[in-house]
PDB file of N, CA, C and O in Angstrom:
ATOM      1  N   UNK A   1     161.667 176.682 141.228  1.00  0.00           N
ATOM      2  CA  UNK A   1     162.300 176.210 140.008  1.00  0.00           C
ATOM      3  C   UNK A   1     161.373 176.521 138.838  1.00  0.00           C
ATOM      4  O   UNK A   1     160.275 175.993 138.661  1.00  0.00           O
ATOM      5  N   UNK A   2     161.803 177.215 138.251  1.00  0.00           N
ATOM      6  CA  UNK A   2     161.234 177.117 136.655  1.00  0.00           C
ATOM      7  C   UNK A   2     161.086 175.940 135.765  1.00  0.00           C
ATOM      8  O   UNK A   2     161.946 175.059 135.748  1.00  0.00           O
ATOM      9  N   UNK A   3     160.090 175.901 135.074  1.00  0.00           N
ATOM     10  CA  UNK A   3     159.228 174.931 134.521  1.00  0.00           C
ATOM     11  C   UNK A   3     160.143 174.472 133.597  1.00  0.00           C
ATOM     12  O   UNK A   3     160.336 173.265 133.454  1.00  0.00           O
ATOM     13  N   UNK A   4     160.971 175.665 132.684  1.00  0.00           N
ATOM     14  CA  UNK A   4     162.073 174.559 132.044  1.00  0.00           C
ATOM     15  C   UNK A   4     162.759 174.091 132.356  1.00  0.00           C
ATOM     16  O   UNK A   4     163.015 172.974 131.908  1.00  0.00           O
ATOM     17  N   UNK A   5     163.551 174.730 133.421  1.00  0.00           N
ATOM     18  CA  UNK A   5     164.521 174.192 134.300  1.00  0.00           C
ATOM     19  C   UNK A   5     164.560 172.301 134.397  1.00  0.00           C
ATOM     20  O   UNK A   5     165.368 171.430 134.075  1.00  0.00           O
ATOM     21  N   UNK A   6     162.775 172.352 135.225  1.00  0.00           N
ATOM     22  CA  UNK A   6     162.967 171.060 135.475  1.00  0.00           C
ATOM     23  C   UNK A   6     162.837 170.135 134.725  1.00  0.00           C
ATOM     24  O   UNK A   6     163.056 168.965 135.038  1.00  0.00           O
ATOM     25  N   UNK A   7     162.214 170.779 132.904  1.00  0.00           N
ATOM     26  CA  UNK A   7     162.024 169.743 132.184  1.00  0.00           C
ATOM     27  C   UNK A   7     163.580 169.647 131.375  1.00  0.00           C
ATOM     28  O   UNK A   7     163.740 168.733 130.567  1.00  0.00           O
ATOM     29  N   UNK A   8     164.533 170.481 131.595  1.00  0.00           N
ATOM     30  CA  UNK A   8     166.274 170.325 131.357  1.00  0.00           C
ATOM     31  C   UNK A   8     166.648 169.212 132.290  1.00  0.00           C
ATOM     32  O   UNK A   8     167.461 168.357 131.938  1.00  0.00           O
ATOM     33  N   UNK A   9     165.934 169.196 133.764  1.00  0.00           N
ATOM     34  CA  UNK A   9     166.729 168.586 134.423  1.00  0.00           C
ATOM     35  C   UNK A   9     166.061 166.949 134.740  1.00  0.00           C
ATOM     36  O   UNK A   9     166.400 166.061 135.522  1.00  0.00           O
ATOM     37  N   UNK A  10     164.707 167.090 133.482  1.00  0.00           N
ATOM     38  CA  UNK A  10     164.407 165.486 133.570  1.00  0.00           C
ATOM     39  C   UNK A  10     164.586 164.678 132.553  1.00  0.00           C
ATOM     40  O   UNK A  10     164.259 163.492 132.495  1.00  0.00           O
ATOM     41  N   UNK A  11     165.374 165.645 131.330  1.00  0.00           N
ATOM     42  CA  UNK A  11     165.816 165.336 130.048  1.00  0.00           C
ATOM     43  C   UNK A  11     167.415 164.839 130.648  1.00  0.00           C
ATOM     44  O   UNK A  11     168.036 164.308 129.728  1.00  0.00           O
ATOM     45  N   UNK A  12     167.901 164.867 131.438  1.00  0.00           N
ATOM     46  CA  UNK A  12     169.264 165.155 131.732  1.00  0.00           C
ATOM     47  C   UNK A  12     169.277 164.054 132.729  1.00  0.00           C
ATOM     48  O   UNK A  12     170.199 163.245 132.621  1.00  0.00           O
ATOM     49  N   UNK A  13     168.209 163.845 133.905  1.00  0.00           N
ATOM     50  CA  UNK A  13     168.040 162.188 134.286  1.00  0.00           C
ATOM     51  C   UNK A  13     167.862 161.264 133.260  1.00  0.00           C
ATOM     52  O   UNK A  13     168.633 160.312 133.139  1.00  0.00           O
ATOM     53  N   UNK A  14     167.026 161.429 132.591  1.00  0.00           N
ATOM     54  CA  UNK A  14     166.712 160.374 131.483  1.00  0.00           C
ATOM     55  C   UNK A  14     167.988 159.916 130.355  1.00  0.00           C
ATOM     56  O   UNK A  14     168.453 158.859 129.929  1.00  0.00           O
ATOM     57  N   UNK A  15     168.156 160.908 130.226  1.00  0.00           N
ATOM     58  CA  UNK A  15     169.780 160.765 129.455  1.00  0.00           C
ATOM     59  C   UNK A  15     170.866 159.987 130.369  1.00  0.00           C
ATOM     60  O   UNK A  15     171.600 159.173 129.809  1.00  0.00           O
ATOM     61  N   UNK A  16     170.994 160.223 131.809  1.00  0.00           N
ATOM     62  CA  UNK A  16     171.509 159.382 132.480  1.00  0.00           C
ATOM     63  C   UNK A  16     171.031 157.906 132.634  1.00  0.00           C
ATOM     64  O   UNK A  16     171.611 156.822 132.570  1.00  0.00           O
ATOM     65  N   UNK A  17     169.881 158.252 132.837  1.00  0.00           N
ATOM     66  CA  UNK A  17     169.929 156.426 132.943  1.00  0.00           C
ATOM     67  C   UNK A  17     169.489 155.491 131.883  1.00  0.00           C
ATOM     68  O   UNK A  17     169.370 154.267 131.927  1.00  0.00           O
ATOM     69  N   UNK A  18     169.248 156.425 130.813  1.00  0.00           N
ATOM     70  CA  UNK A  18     169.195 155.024 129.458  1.00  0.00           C
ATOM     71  C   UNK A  18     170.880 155.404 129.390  1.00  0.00           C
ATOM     72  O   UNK A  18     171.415 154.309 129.564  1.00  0.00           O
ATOM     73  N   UNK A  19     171.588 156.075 129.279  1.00  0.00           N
ATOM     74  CA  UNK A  19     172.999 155.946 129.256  1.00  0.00           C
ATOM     75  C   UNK A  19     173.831 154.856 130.217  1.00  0.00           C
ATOM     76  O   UNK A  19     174.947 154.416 129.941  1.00  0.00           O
ATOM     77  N   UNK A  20     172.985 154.488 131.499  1.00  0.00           N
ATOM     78  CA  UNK A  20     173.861 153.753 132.579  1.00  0.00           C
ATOM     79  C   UNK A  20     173.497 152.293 131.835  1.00  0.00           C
ATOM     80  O   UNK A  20     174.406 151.545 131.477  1.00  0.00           O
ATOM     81  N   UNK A  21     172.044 151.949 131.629  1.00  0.00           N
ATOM     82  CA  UNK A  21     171.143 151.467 131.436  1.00  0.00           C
ATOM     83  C   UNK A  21     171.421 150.496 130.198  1.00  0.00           C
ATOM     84  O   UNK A  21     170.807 149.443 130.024  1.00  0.00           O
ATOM     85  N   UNK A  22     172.705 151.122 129.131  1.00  0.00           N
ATOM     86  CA  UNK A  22     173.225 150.630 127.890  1.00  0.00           C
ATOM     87  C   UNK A  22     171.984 150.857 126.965  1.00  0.00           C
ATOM     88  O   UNK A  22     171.625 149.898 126.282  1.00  0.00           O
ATOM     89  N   UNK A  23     171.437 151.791 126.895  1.00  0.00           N
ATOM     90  CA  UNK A  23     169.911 151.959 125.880  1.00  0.00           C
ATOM     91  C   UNK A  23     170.591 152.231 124.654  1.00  0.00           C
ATOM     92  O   UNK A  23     170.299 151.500 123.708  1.00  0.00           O
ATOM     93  N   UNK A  24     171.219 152.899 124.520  1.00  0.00           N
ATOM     94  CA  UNK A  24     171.838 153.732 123.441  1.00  0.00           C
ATOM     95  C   UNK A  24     173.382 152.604 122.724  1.00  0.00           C
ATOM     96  O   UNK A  24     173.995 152.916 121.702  1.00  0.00           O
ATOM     97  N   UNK A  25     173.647 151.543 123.442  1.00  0.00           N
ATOM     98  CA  UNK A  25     175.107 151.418 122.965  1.00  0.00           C
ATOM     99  C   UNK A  25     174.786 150.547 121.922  1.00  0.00           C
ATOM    100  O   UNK A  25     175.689 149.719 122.038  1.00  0.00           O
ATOM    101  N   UNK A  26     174.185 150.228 121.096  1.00  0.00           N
ATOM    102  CA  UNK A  26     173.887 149.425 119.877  1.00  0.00           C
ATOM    103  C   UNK A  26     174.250 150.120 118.826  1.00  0.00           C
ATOM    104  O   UNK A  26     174.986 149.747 117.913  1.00  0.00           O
ATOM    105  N   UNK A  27     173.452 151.674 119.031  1.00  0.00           N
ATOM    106  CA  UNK A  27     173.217 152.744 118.090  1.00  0.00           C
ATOM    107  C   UNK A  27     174.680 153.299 117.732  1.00  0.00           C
ATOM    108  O   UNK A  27     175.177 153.545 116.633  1.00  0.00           O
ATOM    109  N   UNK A  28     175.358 153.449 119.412  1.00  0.00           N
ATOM    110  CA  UNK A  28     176.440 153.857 119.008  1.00  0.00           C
ATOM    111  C   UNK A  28     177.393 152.954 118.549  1.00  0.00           C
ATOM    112  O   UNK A  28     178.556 153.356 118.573  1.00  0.00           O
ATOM    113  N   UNK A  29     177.136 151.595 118.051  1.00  0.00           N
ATOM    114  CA  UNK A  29     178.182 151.110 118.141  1.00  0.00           C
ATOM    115  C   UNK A  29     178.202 150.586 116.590  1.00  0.00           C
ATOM    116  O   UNK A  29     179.101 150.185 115.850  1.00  0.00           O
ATOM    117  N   UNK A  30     176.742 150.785 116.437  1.00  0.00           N
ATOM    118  CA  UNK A  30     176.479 151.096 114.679  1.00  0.00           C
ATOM    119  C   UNK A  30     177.145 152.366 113.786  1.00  0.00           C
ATOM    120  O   UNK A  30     177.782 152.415 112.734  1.00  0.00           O
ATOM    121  N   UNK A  31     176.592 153.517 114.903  1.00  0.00           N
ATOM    122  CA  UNK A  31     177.872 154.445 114.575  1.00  0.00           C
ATOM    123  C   UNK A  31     179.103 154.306 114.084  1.00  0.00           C
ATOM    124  O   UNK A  31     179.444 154.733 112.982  1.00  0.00           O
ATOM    125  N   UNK A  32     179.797 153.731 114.838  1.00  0.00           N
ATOM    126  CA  UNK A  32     180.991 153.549 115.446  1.00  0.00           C
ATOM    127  C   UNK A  32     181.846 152.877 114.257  1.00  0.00           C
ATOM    128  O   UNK A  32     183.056 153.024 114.083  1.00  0.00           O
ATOM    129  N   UNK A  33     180.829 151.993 113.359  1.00  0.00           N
ATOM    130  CA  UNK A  33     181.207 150.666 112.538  1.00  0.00           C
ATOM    131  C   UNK A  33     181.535 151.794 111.752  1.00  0.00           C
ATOM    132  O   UNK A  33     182.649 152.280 111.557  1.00  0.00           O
ATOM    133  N   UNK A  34     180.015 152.286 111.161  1.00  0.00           N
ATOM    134  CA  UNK A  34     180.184 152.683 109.882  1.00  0.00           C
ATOM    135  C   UNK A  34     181.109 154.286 109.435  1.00  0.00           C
ATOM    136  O   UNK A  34     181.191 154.906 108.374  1.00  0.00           O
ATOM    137  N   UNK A  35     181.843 154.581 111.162  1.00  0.00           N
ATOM    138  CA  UNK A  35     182.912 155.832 110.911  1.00  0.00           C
ATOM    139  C   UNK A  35     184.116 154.963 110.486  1.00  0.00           C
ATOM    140  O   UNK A  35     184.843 155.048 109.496  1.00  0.00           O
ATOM    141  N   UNK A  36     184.114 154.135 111.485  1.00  0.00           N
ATOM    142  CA  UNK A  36     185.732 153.280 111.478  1.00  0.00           C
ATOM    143  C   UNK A  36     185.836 152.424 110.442  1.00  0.00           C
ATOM    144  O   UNK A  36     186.851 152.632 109.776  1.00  0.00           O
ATOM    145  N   UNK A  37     184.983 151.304 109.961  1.00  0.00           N
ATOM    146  CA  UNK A  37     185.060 150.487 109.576  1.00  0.00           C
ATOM    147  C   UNK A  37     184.044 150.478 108.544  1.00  0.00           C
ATOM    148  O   UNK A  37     183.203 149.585 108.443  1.00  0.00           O
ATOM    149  N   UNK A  38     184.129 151.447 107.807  1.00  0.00           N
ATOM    150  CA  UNK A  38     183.076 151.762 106.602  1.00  0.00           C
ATOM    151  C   UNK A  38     183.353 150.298 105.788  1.00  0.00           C
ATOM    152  O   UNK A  38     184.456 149.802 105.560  1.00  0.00           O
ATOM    153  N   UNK A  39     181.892 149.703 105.384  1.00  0.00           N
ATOM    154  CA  UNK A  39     181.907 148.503 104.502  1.00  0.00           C
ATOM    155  C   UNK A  39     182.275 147.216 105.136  1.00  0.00           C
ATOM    156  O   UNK A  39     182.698 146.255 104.493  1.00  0.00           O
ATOM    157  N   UNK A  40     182.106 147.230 106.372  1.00  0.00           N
ATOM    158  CA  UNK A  40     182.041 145.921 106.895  1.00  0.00           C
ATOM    159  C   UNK A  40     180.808 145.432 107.933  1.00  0.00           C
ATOM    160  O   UNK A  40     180.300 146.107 108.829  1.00  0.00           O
ATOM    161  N   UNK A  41     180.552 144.350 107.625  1.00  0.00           N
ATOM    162  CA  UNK A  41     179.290 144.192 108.413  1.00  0.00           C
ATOM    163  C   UNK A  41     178.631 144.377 109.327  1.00  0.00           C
ATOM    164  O   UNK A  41     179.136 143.967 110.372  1.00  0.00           O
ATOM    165  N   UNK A  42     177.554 144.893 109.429  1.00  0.00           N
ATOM    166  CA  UNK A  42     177.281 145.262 111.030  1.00  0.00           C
ATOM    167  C   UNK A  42     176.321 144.119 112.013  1.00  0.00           C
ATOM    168  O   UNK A  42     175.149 144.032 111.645  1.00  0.00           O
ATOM    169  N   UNK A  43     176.670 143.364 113.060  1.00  0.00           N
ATOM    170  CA  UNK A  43     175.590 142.799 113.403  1.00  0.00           C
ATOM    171  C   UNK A  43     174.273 143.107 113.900  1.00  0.00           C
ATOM    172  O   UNK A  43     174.113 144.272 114.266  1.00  0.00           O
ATOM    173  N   UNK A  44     173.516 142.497 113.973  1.00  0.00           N
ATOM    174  CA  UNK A  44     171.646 142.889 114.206  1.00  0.00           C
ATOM    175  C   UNK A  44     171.887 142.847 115.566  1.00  0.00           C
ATOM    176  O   UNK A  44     172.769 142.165 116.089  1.00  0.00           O
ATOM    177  N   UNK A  45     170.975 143.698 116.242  1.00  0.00           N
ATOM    178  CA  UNK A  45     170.934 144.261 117.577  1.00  0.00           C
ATOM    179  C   UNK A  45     170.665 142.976 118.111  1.00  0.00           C
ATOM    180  O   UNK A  45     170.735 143.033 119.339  1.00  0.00           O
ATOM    181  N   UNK A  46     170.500 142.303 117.868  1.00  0.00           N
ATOM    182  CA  UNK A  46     170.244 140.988 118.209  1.00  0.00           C
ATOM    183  C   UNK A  46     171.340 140.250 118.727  1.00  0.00           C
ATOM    184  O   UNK A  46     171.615 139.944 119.887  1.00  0.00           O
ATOM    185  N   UNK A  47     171.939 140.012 117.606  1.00  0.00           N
ATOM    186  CA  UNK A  47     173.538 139.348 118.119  1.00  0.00           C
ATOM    187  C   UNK A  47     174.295 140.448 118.619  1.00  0.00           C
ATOM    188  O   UNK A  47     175.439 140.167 118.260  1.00  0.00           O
ATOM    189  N   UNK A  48     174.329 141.201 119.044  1.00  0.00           N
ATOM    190  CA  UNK A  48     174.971 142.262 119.446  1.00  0.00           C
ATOM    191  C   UNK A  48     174.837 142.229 120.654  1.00  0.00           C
ATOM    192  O   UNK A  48     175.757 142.697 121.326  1.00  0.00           O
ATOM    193  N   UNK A  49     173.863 141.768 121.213  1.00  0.00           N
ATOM    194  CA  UNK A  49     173.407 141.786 122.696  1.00  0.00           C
ATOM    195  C   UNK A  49     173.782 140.710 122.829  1.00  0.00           C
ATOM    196  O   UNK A  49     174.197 140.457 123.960  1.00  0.00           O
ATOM    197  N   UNK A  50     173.825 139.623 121.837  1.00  0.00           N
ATOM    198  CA  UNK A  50     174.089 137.739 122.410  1.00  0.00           C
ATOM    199  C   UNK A  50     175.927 138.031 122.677  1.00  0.00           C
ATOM    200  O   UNK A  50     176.519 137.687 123.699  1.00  0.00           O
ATOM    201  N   UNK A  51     176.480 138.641 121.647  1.00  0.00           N
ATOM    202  CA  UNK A  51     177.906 138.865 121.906  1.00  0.00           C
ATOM    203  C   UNK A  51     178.113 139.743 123.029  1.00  0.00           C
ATOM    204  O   UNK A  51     178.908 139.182 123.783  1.00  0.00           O
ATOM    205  N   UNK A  52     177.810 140.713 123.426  1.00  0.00           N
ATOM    206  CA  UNK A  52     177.837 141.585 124.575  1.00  0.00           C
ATOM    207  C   UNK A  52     177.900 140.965 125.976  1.00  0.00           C
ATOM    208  O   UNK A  52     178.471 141.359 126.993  1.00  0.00           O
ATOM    209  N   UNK A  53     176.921 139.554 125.664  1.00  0.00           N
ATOM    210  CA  UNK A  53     176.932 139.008 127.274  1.00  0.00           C
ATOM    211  C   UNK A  53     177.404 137.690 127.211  1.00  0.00           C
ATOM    212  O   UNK A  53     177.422 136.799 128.060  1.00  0.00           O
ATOM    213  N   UNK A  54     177.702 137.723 126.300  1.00  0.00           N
ATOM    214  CA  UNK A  54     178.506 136.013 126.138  1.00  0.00           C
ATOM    215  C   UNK A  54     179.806 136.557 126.396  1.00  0.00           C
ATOM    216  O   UNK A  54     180.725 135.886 126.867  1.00  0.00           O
ATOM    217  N   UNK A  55     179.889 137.785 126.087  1.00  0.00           N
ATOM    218  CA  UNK A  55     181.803 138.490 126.650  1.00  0.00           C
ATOM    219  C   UNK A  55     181.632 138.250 128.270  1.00  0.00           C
ATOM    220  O   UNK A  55     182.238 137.482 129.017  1.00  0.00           O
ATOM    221  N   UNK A  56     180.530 139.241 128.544  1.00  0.00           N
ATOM    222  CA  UNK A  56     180.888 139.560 130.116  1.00  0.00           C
ATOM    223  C   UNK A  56     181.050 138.435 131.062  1.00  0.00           C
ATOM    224  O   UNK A  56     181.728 138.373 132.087  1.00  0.00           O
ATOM    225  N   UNK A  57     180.083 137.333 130.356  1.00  0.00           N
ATOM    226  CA  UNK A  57     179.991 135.734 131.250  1.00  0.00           C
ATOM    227  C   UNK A  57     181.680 135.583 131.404  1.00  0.00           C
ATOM    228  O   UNK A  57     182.336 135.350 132.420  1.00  0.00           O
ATOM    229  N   UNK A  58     182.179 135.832 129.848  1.00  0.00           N
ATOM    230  CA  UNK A  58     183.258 135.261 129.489  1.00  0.00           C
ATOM    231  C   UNK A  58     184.429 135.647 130.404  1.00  0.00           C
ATOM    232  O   UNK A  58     185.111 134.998 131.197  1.00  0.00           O
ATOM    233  N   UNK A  59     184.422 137.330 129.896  1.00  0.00           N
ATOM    234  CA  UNK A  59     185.433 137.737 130.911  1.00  0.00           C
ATOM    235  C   UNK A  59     184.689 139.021 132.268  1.00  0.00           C
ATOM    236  O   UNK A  59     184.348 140.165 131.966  1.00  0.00           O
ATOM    237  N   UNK A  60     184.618 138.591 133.311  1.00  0.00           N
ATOM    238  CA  UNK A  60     183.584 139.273 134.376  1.00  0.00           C
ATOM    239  C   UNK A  60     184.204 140.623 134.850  1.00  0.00           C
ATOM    240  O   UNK A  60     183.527 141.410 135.512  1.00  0.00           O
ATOM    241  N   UNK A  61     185.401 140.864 134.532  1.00  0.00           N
ATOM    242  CA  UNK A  61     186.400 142.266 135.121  1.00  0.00           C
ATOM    243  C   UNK A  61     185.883 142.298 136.444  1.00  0.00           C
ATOM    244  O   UNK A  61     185.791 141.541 137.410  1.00  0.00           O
ATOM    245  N   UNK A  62     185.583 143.440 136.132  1.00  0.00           N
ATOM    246  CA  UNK A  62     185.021 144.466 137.402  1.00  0.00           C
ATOM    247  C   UNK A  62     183.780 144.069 138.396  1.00  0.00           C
ATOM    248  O   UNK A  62     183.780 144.343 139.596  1.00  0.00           O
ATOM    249  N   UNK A  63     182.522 143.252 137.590  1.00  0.00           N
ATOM    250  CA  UNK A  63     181.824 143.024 137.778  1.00  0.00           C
ATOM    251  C   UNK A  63     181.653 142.408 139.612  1.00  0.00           C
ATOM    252  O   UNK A  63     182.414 141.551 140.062  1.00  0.00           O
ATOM    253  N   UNK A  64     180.534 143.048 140.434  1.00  0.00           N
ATOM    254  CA  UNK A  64     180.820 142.277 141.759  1.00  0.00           C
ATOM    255  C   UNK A  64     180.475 140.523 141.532  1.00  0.00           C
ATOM    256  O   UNK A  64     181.163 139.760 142.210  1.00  0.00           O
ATOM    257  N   UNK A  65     179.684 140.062 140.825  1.00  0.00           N
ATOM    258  CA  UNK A  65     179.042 138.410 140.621  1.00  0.00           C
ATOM    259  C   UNK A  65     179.483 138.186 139.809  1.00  0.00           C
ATOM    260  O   UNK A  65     179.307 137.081 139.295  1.00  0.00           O
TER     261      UNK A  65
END
């Protein structure tokens, strides 16, 4: 294997698992505000995470526990 190869293919794990991991969904979801919903408030990563898991407690879907 070639040397870039494997540094493509440890950029490409890493991208997977802060992606599984939810690393990134704050950012995108800051995104997300200010495409859709230009001018309305965004919450601090903070409450964002308190709302995120106060849902899942709330409603568990899929979840096995």
């Amino acid at each position: 294997m070639r040397r870039t190869q494997g540094i493509t293919d440890m950029r490409g794990l890493l991208w997977w698992i802060t992606s599984v991991m939810g690393d990134k969904d704050y950012e995108r979801y800051v995104a997300h505000m200010q495409r859709v919903h230009p001018g309305e408030p965004v919450p601090s990563e903070r409450q964002f995470w308190r709302d995120r898991y106060a849902d899942a407690d709330t409603n568990p879907g899929a979840r096995c526990c």
